[in-house]
C-alpha positions as MATLAB code, in Angstrom:
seq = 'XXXXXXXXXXXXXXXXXXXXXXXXXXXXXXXXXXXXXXXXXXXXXXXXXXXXXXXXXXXXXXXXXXXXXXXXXXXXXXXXXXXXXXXXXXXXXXXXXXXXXXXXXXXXXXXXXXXXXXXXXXXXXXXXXXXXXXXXXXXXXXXXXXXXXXXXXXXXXXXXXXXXXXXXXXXXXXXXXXXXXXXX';
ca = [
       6.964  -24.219  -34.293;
       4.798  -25.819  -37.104;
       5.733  -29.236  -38.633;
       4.321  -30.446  -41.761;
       4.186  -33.857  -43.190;
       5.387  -35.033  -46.435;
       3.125  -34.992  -49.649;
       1.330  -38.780  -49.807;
       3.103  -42.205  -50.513;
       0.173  -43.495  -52.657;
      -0.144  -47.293  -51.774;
       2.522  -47.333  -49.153;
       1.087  -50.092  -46.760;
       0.355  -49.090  -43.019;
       1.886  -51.137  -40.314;
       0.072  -52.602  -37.436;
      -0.213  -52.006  -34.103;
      -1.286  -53.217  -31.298;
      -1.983  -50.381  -28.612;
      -4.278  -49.849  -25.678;
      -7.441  -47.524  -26.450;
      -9.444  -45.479  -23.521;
     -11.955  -47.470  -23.355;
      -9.608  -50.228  -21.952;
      -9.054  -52.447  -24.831;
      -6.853  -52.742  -26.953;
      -6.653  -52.474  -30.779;
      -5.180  -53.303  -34.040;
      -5.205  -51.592  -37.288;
      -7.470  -54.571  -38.461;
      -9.879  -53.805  -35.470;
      -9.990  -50.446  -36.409;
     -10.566  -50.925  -40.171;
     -13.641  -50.278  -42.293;
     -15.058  -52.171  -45.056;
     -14.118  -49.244  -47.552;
     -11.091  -47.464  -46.007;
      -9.595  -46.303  -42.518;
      -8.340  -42.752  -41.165;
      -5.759  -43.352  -38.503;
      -5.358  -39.581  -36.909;
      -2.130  -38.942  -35.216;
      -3.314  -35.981  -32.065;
      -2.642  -35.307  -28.620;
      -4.568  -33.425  -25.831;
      -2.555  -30.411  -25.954;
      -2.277  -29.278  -29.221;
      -3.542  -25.583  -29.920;
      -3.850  -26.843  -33.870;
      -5.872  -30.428  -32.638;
      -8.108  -28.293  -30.108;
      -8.668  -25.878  -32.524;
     -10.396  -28.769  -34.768;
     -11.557  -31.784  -32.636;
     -15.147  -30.732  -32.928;
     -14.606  -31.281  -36.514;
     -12.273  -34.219  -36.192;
     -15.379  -35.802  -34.152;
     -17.683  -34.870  -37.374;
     -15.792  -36.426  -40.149;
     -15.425  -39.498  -38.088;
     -19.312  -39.793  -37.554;
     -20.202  -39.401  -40.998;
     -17.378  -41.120  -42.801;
     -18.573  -44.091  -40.888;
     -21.660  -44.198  -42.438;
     -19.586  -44.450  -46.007;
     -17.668  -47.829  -44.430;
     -14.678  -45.718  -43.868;
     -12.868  -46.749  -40.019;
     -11.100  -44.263  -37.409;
      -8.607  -44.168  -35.018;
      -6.936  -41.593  -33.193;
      -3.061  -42.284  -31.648;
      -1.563  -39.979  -28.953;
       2.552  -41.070  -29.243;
       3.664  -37.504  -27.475;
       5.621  -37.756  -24.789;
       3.873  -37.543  -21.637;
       6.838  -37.185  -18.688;
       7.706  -33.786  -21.084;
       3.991  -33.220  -21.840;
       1.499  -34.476  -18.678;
      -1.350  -33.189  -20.656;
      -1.162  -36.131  -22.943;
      -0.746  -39.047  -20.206;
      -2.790  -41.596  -20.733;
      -5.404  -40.653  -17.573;
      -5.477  -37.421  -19.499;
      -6.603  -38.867  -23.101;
      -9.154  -40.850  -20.956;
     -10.571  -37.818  -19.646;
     -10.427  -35.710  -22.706;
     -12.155  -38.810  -24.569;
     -14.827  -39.208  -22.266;
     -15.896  -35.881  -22.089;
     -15.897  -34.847  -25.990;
     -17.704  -38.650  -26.633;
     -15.300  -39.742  -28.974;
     -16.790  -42.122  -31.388;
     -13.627  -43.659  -32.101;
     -10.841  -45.601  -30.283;
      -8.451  -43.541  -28.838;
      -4.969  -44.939  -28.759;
      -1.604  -44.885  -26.729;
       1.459  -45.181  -28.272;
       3.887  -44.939  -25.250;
       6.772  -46.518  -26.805;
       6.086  -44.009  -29.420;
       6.368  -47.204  -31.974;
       3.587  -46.789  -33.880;
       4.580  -42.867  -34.706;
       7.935  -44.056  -35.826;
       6.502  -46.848  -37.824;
       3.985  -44.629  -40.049;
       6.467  -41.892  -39.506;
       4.080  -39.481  -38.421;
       5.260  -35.731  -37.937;
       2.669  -33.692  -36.280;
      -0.782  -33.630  -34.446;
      -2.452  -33.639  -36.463;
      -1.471  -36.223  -38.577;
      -3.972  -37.838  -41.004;
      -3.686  -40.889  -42.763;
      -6.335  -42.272  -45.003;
      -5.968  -45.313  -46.006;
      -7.945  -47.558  -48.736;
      -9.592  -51.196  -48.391;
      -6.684  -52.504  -48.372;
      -4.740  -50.898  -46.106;
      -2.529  -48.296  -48.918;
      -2.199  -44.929  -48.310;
      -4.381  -42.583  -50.344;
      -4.835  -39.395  -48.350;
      -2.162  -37.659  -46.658;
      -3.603  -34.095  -46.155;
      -5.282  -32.053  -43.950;
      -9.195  -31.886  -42.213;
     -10.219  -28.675  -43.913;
      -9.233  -25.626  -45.099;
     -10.158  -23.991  -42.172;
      -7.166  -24.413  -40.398;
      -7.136  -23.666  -37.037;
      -9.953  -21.295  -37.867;
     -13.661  -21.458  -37.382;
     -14.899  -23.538  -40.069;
     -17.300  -21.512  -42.162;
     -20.171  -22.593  -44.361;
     -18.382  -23.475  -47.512;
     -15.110  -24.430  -45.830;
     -14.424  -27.616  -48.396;
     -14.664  -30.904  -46.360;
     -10.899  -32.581  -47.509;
     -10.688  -35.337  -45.332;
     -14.194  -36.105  -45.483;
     -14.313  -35.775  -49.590;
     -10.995  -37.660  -50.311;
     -12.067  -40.397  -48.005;
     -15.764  -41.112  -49.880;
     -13.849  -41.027  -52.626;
     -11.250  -43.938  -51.643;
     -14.620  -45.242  -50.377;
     -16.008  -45.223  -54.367;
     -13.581  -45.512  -56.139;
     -10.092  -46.708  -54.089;
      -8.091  -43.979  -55.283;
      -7.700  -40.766  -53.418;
      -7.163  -37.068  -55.301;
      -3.846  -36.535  -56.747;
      -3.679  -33.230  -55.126;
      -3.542  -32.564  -51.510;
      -2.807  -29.909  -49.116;
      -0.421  -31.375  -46.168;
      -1.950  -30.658  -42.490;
      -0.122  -28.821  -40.044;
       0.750  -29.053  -36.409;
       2.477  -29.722  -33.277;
       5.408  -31.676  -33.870;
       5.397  -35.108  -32.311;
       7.308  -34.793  -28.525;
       9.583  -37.768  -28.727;
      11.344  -39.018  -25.274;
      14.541  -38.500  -25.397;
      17.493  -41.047  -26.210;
];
């Protein structure tokens, strides 16, 4: 079944984290910060609505870098109820799609329960100074092929908060997996 976030929190301030990427290090929001804004991406390897779109994912990452604008993707599911999200399996996946970000495990599933994410994916775009402006989806593709005039949400709302601060007032929530928590 589908979960959807809530509508965006303008300015509600992101939490930190300190979590260990794929790469073998081990990051903070501030590490993972641009000059102009960040996207921190909640996903997980097994996701038929984050397969569907990591190509694209992968694209707005590249090219909102080149607008000062961070990324960071964060895999909280719960891997003894989901072994296609272990941590040897987000290595893998990483390394063979070349992600250009940092990669993140959240075992303790703290950092999903801080920034109360919902789904995968889960998109957060945040401004200079580390406020929520963007709360919606990649595209409005779905998990569809992305056409030719598929509008670029992610990617436009975040040059925006680039320019200007201030994301768009309107904004279509993604949708997704739900986040596998352990249990209690």
């Amino acid at each position: 079944m589908a979960a959807i976030p809530p509508i965006c929190d303008f300015g509600w301030k992101a939490p930190d984290f300190s979590l260990p990427g794929t790469d073998g290090k081990t990051y903070s929001l501030a590490d993972v910060a641009g000059p102009n804004g960040t996207v921190v991406v909640f996903i997980c390897n097994h996701c038929p609505y984050v397969k569907a779109i990591i190509d694209r994912i992968i694209r707005e990452a590249k090219a909102l870098s080149a607008h000062g604008i961070g990324f960071a993707a964060i895999c909280s599911n719960d891997a003894t109820s989901h072994p296609d999200d272990s941590f040897e399996n987000m290595k893998a996946w990483a390394e063979s799609l070349s992600f250009p970000f940092p990669y993140l495990h959240d075992e303790d599933q703290s950092a999903a329960r801080a920034w109360n994410a919902i789904c995968t994916p889960d998109f957060f775009g945040l401004d200079a100074t580390g406020g929520l402006q963007y709360r919606g989806r990649l595209d409005e593709s779905g998990r569809q092929p992305a056409g030719p005039d598929v509008r670029r949400e992610l990617f436009e709302a975040m040059v925006g908060v680039a320019n200007t601060g201030h994301g768009p007032k309107e904004q279509i929530s993604s949708m997704g997996c739900s986040i596998k928590w352990k249990a209690a």
